[in-house]
Biotite code that builds the C-alpha atoms (Angstrom):
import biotite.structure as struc

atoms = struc.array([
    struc.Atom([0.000, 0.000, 0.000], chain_id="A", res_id=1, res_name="UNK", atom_name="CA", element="C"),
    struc.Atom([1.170, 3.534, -0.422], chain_id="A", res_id=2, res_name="UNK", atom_name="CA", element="C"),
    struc.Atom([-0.539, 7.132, -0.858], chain_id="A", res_id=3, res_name="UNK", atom_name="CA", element="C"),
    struc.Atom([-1.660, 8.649, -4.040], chain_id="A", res_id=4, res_name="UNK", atom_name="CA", element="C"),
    struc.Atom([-2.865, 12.179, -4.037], chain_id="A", res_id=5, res_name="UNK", atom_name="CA", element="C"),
    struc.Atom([-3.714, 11.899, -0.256], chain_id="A", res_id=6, res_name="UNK", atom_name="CA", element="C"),
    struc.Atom([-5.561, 8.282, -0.397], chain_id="A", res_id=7, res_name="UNK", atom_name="CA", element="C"),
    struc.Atom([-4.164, 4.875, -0.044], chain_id="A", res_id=8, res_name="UNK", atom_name="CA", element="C"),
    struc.Atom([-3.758, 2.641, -3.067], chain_id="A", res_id=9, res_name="UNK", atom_name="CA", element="C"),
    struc.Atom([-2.617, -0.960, -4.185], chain_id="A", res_id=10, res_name="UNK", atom_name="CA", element="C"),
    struc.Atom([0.712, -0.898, -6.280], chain_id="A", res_id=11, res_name="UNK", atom_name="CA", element="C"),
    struc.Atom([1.343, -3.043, -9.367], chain_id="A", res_id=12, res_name="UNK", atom_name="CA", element="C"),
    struc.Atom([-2.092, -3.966, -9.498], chain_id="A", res_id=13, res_name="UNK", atom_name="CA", element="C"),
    struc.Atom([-4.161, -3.161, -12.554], chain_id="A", res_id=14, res_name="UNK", atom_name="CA", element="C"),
    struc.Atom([-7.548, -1.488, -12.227], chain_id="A", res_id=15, res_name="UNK", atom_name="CA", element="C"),
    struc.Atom([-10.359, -0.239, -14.215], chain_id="A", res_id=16, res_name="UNK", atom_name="CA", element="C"),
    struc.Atom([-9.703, 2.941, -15.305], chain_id="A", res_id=17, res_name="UNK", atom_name="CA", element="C"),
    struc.Atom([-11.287, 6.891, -15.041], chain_id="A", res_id=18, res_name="UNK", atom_name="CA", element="C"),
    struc.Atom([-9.093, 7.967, -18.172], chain_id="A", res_id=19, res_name="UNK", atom_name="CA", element="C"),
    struc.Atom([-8.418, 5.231, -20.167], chain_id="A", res_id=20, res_name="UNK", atom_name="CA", element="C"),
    struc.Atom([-9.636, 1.188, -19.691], chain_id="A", res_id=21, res_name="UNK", atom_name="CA", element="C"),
    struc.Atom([-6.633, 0.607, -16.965], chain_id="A", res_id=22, res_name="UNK", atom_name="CA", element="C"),
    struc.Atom([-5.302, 2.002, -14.847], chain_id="A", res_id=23, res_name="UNK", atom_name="CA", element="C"),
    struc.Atom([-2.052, 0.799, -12.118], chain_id="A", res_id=24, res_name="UNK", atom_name="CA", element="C"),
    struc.Atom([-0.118, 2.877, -9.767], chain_id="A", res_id=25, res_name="UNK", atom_name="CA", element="C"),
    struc.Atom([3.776, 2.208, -9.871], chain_id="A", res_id=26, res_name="UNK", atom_name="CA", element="C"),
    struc.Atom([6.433, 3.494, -7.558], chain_id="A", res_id=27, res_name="UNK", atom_name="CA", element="C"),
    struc.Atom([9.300, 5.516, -9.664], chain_id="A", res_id=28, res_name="UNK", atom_name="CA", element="C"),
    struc.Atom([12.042, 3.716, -8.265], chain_id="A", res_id=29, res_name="UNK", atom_name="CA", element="C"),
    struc.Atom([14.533, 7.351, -9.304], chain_id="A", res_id=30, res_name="UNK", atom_name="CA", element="C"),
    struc.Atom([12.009, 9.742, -7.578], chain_id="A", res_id=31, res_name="UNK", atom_name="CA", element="C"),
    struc.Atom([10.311, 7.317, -4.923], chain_id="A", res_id=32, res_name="UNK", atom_name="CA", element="C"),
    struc.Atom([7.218, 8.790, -5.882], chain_id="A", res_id=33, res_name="UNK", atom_name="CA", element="C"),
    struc.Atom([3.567, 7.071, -6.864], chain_id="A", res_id=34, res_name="UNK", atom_name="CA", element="C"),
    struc.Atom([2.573, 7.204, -10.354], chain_id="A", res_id=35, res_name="UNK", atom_name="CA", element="C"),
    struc.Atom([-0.842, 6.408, -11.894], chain_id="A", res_id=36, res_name="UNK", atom_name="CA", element="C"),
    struc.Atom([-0.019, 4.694, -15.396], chain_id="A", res_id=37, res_name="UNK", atom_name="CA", element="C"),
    struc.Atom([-3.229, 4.591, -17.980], chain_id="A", res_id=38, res_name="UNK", atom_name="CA", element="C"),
    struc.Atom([-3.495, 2.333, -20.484], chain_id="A", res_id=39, res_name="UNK", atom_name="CA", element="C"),
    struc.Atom([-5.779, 0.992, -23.043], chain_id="A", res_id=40, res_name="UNK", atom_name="CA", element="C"),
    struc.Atom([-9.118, 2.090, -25.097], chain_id="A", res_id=41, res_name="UNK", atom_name="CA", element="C"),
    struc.Atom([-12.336, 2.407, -23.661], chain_id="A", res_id=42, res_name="UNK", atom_name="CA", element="C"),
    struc.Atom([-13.966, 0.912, -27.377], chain_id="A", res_id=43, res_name="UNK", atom_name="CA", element="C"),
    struc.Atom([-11.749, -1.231, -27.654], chain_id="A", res_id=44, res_name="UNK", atom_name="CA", element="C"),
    struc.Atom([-11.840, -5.135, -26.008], chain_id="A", res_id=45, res_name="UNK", atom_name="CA", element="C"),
    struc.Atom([-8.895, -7.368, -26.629], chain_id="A", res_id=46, res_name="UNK", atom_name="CA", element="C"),
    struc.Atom([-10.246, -10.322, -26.849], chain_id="A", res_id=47, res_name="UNK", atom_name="CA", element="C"),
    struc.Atom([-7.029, -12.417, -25.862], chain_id="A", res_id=48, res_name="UNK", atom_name="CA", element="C"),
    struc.Atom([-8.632, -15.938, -26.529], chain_id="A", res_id=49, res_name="UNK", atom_name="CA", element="C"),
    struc.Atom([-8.114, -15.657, -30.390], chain_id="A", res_id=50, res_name="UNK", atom_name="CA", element="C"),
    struc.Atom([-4.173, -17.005, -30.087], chain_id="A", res_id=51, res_name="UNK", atom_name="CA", element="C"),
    struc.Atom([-3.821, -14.811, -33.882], chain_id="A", res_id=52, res_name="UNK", atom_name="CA", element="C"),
    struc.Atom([-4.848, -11.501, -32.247], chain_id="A", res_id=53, res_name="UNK", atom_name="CA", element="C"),
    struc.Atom([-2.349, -12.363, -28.989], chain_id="A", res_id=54, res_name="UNK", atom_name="CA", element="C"),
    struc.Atom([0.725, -13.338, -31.762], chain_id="A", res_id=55, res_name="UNK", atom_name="CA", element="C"),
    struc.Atom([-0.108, -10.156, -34.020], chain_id="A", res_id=56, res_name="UNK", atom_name="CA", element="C"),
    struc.Atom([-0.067, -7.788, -30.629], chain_id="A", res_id=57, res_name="UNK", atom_name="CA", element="C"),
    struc.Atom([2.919, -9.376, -29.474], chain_id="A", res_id=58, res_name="UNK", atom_name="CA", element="C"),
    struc.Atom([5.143, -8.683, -32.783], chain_id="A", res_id=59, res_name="UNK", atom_name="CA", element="C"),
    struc.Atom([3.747, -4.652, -32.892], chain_id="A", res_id=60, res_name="UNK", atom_name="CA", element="C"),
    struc.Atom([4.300, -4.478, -28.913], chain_id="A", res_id=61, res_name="UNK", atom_name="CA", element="C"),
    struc.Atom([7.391, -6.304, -28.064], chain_id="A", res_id=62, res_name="UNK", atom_name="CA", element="C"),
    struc.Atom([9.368, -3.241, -30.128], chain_id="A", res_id=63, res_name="UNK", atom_name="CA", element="C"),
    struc.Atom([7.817, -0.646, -28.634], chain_id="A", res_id=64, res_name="UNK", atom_name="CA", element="C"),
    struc.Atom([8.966, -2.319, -24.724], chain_id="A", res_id=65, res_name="UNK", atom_name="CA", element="C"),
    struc.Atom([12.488, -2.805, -26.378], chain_id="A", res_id=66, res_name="UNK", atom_name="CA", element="C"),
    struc.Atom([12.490, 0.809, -27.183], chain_id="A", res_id=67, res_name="UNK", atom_name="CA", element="C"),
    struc.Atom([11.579, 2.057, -23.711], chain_id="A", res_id=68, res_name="UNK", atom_name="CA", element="C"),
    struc.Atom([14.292, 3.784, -21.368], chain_id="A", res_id=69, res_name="UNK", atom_name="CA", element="C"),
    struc.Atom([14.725, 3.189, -17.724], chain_id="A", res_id=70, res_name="UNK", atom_name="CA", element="C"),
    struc.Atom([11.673, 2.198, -15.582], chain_id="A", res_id=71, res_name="UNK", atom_name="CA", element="C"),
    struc.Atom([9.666, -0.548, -17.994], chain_id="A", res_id=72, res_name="UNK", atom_name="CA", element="C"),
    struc.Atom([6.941, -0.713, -15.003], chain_id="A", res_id=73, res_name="UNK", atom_name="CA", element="C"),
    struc.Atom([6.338, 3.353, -15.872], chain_id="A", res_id=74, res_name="UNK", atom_name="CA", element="C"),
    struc.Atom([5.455, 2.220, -19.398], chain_id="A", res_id=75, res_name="UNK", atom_name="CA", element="C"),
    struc.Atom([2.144, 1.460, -20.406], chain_id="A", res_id=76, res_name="UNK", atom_name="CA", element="C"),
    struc.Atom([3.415, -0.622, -23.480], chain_id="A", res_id=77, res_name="UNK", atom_name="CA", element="C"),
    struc.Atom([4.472, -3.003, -20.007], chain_id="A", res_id=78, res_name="UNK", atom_name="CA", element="C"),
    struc.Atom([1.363, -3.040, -18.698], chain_id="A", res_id=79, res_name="UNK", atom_name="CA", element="C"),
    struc.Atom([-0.443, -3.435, -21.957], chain_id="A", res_id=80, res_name="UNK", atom_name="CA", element="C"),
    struc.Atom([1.566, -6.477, -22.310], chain_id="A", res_id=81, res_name="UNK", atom_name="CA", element="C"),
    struc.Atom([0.826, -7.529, -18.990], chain_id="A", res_id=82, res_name="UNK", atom_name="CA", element="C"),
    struc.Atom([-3.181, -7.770, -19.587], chain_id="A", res_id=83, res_name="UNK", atom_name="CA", element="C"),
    struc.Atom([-2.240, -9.978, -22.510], chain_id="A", res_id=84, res_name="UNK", atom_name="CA", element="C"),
    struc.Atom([-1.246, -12.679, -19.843], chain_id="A", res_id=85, res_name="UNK", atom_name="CA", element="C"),
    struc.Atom([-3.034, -16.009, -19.342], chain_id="A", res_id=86, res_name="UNK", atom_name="CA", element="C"),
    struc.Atom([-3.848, -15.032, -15.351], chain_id="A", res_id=87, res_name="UNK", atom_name="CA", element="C"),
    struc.Atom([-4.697, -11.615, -16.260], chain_id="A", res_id=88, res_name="UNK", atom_name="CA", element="C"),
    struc.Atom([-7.252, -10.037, -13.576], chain_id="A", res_id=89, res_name="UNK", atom_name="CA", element="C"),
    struc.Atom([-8.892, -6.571, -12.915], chain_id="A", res_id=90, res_name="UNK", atom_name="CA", element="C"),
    struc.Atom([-9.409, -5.321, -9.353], chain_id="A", res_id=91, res_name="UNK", atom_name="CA", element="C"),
    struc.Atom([-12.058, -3.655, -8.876], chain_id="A", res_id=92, res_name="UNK", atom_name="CA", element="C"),
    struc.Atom([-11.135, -0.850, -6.720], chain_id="A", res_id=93, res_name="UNK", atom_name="CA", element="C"),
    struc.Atom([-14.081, 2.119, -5.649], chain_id="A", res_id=94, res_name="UNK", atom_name="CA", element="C"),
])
């Protein structure tokens, strides 16, 4: 647990979203501060049982992580990746 803006929240543990679908708060490891990382479209489901869709997101988004400096858990291309997963689940935080 740490603070956020004044309220307690879960780190490394992806949430439904206000901005975008997700939503995980990450602790900069350089600053020591909490950061909210948002990821993902609201229109958009990902439908990660068709194995075609998981192998075509994986080639565009494996380049993009590659390309990413320091901190990979400050990236949403990581968490993006992340949802992908087989044990992939959403807390539902309110």
């Amino acid at each position: 647990m740490a603070k956020y803006r004044g309220r307690t929240v879960k780190l490394n543990k992806i949430s439904r979203g206000d901005v975008k679908k997700f939503k995980v708060f990450v602790k900069d490891k350089s600053s020591g501060r909490v950061k909210k990382v948002n990821f993902g479209s609201k229109e958009m489901s990902i439908k990660k049982h068709i194995p075609a869709r998981k192998r075509s997101f994986m080639a565009r988004m494996g380049g993009v992580l590659k390309k990413v400096r320091g901190q990979k858990t400050l990236s949403p291309a990581y968490w993006s990746i992340r949802a992908w997963q087989k044990g992939f689940k959403v807390w539902l935080i309110i």
